[in-house]
C-alpha positions as CSV (number, residue, x, y, z in Angstrom):
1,X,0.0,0.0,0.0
2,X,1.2,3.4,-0.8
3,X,1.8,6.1,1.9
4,X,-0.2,9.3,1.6
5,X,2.1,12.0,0.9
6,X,0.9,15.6,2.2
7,X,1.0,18.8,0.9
8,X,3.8,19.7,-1.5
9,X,4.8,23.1,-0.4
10,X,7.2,25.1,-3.1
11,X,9.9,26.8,-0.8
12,X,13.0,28.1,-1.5
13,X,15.7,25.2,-2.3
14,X,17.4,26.4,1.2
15,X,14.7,25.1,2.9
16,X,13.3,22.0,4.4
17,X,9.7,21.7,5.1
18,X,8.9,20.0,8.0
19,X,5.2,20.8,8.1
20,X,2.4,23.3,7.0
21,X,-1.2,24.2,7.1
22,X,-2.9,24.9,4.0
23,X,-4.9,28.2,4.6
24,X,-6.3,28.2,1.3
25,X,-5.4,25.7,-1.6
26,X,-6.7,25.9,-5.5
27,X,-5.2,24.9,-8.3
28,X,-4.0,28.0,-8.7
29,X,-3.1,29.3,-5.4
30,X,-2.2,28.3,-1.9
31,X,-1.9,30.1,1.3
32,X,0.2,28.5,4.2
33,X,1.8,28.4,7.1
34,X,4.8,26.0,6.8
35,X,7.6,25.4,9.5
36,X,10.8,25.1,7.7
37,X,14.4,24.5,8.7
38,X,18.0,26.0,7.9
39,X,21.3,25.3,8.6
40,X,19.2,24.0,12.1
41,X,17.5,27.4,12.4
42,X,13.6,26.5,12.3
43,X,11.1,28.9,11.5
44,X,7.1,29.8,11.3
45,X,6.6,31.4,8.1
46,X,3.6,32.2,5.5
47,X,3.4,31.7,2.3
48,X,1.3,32.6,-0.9
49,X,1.8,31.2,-3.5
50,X,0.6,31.8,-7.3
51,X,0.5,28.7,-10.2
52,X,1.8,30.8,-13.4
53,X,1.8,29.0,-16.4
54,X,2.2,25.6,-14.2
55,X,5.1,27.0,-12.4
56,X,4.4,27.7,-8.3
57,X,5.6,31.5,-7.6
58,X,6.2,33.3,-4.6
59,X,3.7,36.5,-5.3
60,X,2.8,37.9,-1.9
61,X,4.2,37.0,1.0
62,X,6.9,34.6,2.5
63,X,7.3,36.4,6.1
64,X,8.8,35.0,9.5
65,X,5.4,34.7,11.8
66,X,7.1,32.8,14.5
67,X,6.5,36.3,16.9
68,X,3.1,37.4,15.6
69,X,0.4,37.6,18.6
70,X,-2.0,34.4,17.1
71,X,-4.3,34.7,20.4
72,X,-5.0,38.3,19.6
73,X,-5.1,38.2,15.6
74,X,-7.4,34.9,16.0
75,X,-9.8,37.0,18.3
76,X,-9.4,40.3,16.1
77,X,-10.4,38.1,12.6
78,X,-13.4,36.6,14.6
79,X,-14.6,39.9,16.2
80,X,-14.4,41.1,12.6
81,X,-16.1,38.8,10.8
82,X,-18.8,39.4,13.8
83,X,-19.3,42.7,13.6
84,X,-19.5,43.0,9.9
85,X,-21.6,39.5,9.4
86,X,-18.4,38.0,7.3
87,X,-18.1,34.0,6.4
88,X,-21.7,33.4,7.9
89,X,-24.5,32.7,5.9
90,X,-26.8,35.7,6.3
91,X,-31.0,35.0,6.4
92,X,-32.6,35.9,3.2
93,X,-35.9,37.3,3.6
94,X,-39.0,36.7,1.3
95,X,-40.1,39.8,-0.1
């Protein structure tokens, strides 16, 4: 029996991945947060990636967020979303 691979995550040849989260994931883009190592320095960092012409490119963001408050951004996104009725399913009335 085959083993399952997981995500295939294109970083920087200088890297090893040892694990990520897919935020978002298309064909076409992914967004992750993916632990990768160097020279035995690991760090937290996220990703967006961009599928160009079947090549994976780099096209926003590949940022340390190993010291980023994820408590308070966590809380901040779902107060958010709250406030101004984001990712729910809003009630449609019948006129």
């Amino acid at each position: 029996m085959a083993e399952k691979l997981g995500p295939v995550y294109p970083v920087s040849q200088q890297f090893t991945v040892l694990e990520g989260y897919d935020i978002y994931r298309s064909d076409y883009l992914i967004v992750a947060l993916v632990v990768v190592e160097e020279a035995r320095r690991r760090d937290l960092r996220l990703y967006r990636w961009q599928n160009r012409k079947g090549v994976w490119k780099v096209d926003l963001c590949r940022m340390s967020a190993a010291n980023w408050k994820w408590r308070e951004i966590a809380q901040k996104a779902e107060d958010l979303m709250t406030k101004y009725q984001i990712g729910r399913e809003k009630a449609t009335s019948k006129l």
